[in-house]
N, C-alpha and C positions, 0 to 999 in steps of 0.2 A: 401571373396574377399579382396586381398589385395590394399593397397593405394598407390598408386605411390608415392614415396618421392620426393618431387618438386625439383630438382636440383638449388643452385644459380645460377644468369644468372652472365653468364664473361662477367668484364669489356672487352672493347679492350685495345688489345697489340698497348705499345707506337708507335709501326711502322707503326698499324693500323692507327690510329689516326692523325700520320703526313702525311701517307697518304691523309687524306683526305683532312687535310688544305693545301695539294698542290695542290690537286685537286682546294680547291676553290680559292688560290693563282692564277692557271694558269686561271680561271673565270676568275677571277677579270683585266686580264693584255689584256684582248678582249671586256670589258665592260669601264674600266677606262683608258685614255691616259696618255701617258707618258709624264711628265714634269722634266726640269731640273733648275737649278739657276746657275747664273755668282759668280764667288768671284771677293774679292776686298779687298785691302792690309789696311792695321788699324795699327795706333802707338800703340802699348801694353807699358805700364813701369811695372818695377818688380823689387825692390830693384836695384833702383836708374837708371837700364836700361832699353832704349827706343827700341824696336826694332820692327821690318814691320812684319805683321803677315798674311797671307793671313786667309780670312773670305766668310763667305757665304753674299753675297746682297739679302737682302728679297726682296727689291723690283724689282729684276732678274729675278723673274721665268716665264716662259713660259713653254707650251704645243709643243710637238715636231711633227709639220704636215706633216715634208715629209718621216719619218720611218714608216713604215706600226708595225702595233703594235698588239699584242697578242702573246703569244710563240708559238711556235711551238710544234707538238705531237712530231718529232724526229729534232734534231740540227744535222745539218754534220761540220764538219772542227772544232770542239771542240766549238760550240755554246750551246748556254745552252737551249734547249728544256724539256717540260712536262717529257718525259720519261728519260729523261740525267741527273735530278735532281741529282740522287745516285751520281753518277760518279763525274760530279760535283762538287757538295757541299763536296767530301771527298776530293778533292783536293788542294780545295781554298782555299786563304788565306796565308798565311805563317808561318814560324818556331816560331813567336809572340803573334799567338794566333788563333782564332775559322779560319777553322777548321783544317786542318790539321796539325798544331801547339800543340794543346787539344790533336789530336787524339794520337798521336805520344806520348804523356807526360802520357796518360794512358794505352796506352802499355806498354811502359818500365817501370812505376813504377808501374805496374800490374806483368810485371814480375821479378822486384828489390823483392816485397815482396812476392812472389808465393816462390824464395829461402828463404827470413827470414822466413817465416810461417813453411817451410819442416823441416826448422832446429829444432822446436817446443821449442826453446829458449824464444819465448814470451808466449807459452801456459801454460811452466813452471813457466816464472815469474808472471805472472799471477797471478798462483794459490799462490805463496810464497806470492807476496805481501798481495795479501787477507788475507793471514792467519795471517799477522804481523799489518792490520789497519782494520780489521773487523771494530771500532770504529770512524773511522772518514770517513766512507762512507757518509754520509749525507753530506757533505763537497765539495765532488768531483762533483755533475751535472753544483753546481749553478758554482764554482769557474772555470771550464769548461768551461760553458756559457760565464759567463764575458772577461775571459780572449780573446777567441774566437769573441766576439763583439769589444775589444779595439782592437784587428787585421784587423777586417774591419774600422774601422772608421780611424784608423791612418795609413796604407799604403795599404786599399782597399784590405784586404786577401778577397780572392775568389775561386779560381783553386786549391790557395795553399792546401786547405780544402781537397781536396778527398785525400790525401797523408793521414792524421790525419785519416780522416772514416776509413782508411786501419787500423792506427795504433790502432785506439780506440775501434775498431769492437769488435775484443777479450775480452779485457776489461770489454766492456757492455754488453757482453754475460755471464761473469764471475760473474757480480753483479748481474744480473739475469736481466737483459732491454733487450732490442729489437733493432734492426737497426734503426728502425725508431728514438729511442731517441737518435741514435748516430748521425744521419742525423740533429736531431736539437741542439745539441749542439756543432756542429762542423758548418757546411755548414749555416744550417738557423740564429744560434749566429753572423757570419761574416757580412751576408746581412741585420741583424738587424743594425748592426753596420757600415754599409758602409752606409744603407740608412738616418742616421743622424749624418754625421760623420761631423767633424768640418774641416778637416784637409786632408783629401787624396787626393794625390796628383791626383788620376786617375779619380776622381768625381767632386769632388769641386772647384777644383783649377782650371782644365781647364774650368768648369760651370762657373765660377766667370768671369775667364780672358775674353771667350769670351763674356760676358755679361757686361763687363767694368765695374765692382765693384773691388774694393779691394779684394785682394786674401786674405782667410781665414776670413773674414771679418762675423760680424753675431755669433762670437761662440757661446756667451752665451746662445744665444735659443738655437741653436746644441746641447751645455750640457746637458740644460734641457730636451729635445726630447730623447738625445740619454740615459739619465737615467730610463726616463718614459719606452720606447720600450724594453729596454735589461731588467727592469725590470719585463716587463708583459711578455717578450717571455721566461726568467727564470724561474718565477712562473709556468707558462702553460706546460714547459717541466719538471718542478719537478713533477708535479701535473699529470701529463702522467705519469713516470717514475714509480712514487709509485703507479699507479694502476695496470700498466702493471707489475711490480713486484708481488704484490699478485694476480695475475690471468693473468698469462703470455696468455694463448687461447683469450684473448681479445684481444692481437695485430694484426691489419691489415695483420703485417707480420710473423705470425705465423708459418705459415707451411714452407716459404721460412725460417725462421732462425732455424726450424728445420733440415730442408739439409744442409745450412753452418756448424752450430753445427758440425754432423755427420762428416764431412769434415774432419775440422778441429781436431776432436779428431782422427781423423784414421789417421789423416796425422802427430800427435805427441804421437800415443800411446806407439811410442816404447823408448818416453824418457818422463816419469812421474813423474823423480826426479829432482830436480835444483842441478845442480853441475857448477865445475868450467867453463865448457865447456858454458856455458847459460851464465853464469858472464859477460866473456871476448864479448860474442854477443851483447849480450845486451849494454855493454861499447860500441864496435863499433854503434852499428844501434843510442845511443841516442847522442854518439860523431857526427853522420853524422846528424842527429839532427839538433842540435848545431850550425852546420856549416852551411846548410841552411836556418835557424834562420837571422843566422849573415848576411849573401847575401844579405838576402831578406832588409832586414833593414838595413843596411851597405854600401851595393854596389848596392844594387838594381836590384838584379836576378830576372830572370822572368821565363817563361818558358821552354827555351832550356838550361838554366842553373839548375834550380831545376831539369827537366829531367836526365839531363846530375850526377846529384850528388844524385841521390837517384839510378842509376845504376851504378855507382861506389860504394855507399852503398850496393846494392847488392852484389856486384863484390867480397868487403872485406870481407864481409860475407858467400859467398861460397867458399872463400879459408880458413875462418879459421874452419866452416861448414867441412870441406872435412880433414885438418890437425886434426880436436877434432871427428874423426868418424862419424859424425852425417851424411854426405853426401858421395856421388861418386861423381868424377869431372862430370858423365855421368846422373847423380841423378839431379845435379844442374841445369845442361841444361835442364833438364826434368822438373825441379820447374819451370826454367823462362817461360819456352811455358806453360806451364800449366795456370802460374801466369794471362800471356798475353792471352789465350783464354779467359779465364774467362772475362777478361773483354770488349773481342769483341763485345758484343753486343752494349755497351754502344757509345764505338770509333763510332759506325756505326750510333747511332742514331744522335748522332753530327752532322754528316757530313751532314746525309739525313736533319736536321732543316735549315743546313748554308744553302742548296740546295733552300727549300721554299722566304730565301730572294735573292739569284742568279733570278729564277723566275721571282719575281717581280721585277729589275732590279737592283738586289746591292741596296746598302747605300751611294755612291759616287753622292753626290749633284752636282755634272758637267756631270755627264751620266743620258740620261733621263728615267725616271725610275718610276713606276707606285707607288713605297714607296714617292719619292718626292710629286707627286701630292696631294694624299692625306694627306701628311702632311701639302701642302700648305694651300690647303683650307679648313682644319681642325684650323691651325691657324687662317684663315679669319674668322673664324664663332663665335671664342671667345671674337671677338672686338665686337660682339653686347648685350653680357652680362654685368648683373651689376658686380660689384667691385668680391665680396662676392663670387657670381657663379663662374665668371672666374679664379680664383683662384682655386677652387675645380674643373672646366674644365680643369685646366692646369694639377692637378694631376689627373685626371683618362685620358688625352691625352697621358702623359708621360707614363702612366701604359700600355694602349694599345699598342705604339708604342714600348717598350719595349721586346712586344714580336718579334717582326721583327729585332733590333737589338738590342740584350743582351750586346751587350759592353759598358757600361759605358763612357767610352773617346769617342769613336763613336756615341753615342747617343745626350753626350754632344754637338759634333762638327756639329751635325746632327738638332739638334732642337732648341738649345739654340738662333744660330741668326734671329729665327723666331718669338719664343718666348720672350725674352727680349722686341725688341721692342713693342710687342702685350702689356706687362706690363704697358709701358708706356702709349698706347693710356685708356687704361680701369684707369690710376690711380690707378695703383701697382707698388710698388717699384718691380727692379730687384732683390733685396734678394728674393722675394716671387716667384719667376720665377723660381730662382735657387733651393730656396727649392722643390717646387714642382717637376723641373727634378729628384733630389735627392731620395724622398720617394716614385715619381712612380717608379723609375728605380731599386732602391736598391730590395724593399719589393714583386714586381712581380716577382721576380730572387727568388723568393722559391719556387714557382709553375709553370712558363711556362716552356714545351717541349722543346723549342728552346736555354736554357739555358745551354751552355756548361758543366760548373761548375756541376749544380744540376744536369744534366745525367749522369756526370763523379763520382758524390757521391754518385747516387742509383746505380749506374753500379758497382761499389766496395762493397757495403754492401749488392749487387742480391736482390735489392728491384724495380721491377718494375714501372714506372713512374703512372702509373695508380691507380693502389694500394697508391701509394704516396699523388695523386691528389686527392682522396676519403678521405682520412686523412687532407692532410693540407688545404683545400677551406676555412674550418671551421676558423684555427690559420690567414690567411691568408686577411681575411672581417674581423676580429677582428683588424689586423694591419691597413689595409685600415681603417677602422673607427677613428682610432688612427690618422693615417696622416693624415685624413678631418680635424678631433677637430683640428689637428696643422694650417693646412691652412687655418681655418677663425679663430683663434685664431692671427694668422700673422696676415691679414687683420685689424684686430680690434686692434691691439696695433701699429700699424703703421712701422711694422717690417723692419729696415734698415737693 
């Protein structure tokens, strides 16, 4: 008699999963009432000017009695109900950012590189480079990593990262790694580095401002933090890297980067040599490069602009694709939808997370909205802890609430004037306030659903968030652990 071979049980599918925390989202909005808070205008100075900021008043908030409160099963007239979440949340937002912002940025740069891949101009180079630095592979994770972490800590790289997982996929398929190590050395390096950064302008700076401390103020821990973190997330990702190298079958992602693989070499079998034609691509794709480098840091491109230039990237690429044989003008069209399906799934999970906080009423502290409430009286409850506690209350507050909203500047402008003054009554300086927004908000953004960015980088690498989740919980309470020692470390040397 034969043994039934026990099948593993499947995780669920990411869409699974946010299903249900709408589900308990739309709970929560017929259990919990809805609160909102007043603003109120604050002198800010900032090299040498004064100017009226408007601010959240903590001591504003109220409960909203005369709106009947829970969502609805279906919304009419474009209201946001239980079942209208999809719709929704792919809507909202704007050209700036989650969601429909995201979504848009990883279509089109899903389908900018769907043409550079058909051309197999990077499969080729690839393989050349390989064969001319065989030796200084050991070189390329860590100096990856770092590079990648001073991107988040000094202008908050984030989004920019699933552009890189596109470019570096190949790459770490070629060295013999896995998605996953591309995943950490691109996407989770940044958020190592945003979450101790000294300097970015999208975290810190407004964290400070509304917290009336001196802008950038505090570095020298920052240094020290963000040496410790890029240090242990480098180590962690080497130490993955070489094991998944000599026994590739132990990656999570195993059998999905065996289909990519596949893909990919049928999609450039028919050019296995480097010639002139790969040179001049390759020139263009790392000139456009370059140029969005420069933006980014220069001018300060954001989303519709790095969109906007990695499809013009594309653009120059299938005309010179088409002029060097490698394409048909009807091929190229055919790369870009291609590009752009592939990474539908991802665009869609975005939009369905933004939907779970629409639900619970936006992030907009003058709409009242079931995220304010419990914010409110989440802050109330840390004025009864000692020093020490509330400190480490403040970061695992930050860590939760991060899942509801992943933007950084939004979260700031969202917790910080509640927080701050809570520092004051427990006897914490605001540094310590600010840092804790910092390491909860940075370091959850390598694991929550709701994370634009990180659905936008397993969406490009066809690494499932689930799969994902099962891997990094582990790297993930190693960091948290990391932040705590920082936050009663703060406490105890009396961190300004």
């Amino acid at each position: 008699m034969k043994t039934a071979v026990k099948q593993p049980v499947a995780m669920p599918d990411a869409f699974v999963i946010l299903f249900f925390v709408m589900v308990l989202a739309a709970i929560a909005t017929h259990l919990i009432p809805a609160g909102s808070f007043g603003m109120q205008q604050v002198e800010v100075s900032q090299d040498g000017v004064t100017e009226l900021q408007q601010r959240i008043d903590p001591a504003s908030f109220k409960l909203d009695t005369e709106q009947q409160h829970g969502v609805p099963l279906f919304a009419e007239g474009g209201g946001i109900g239980f079942l209208n979440y999809a719709f929704e949340g792919l809507v909202s937002g704007s050209k700036w950012g989650s969601a429909i912002g995201v979504i848009a940025f990883i279509l089109l740069t899903g389908g900018a590189f769907g043409i550079i891949m058909r051309t197999g101009a990077i499969h080729n180079g690839i393989l050349a480079l390989i064969e001319k630095t065989k030796n200084m592979e050991a070189l390329f994770i860590p100096l990856m990593f770092v590079l990648f972490s001073l991107g988040g800590a000094i202008f908050g790289m984030g989004e920019e990262a699933i552009a890189f997982c596109i470019v570096l996929l190949p790459l770490m398929y070629a060295l013999g790694y896995d998605a996953i190590t591309t995943v950490l050395v691109t996407y989770v390096a940044t958020q190592i580095g945003f979450a101790a950064s000294w300097m970015n302008p999208f975290s810190i700076a407004i964290a400070q401002g509304i917290a009336d401390i001196p802008l950038m103020s505090g570095a020298e821990f920052r240094y020290g933090l963000w040496f410790v973190l890029t240090l242990f997330g480098m180590v962690f990702t080497m130490r993955y890297a070489k094991r998944i190298k000599a026994n590739p079958e132990l990656s999570p992602s195993y059998q999905s980067d065996l289909e990519v693989k596949a893909k990919q070499q049928n999609t450039a079998q028919e050019h296995s040599h480097y010639t002139g034609v790969d040179t001049l691509i390759l020139l263009a794709f790392f000139a456009g490069l370059g140029w969005i480098i420069w933006g980014v840091t220069t001018r300060e491109y954001y989303i519709p602009e790095i969109a906007s230039q990695f499809f013009t990237i594309g653009l120059v690429i299938a005309v010179l694709g088409i002029l060097g044989g490698r394409l048909t003008v009807n091929g190229a069209a055919d790369a870009f939808k291609q590009g752009a399906a592939e990474l539908l799934p991802a665009a869609l999970i975005v939009g369905m997370a933004k939907g779970i906080v629409l639900v619970l009423g936006g992030d907009n502290p003058e709409t009242p909205s079931v995220l304010n409430t419990l914010l409110h009286y989440s802050g109330q409850a840390l004025g009864d802890l000692p020093a020490w506690l509330s400190a480490w209350a403040m970061l695992a507050l930050q860590s939760v609430f991060n899942f509801f909203v992943a933007s950084g500047s939004g979260q700031a402008a969202l917790t910080m004037p509640l927080i701050a003054p809570l520092a004051d009554l427990v006897g914490l300086s605001r540094q310590i306030a600010v840092l804790a927004f910092q390491l909860g908000d940075g370091l959850t953004n390598i694991i929550i659903p709701t994370s634009a960015a990180l659905i936008g980088c397993l969406g490009v690498v066809r690494l499932d968030w689930t799969l994902w989740a099962r891997f990094a919980w582990k790297l993930y309470l190693w960091l948290f652990l990391l932040a705590s020692v920082a936050m009663l470390l703060a406490v105890a040397i009396g961190y300004q």
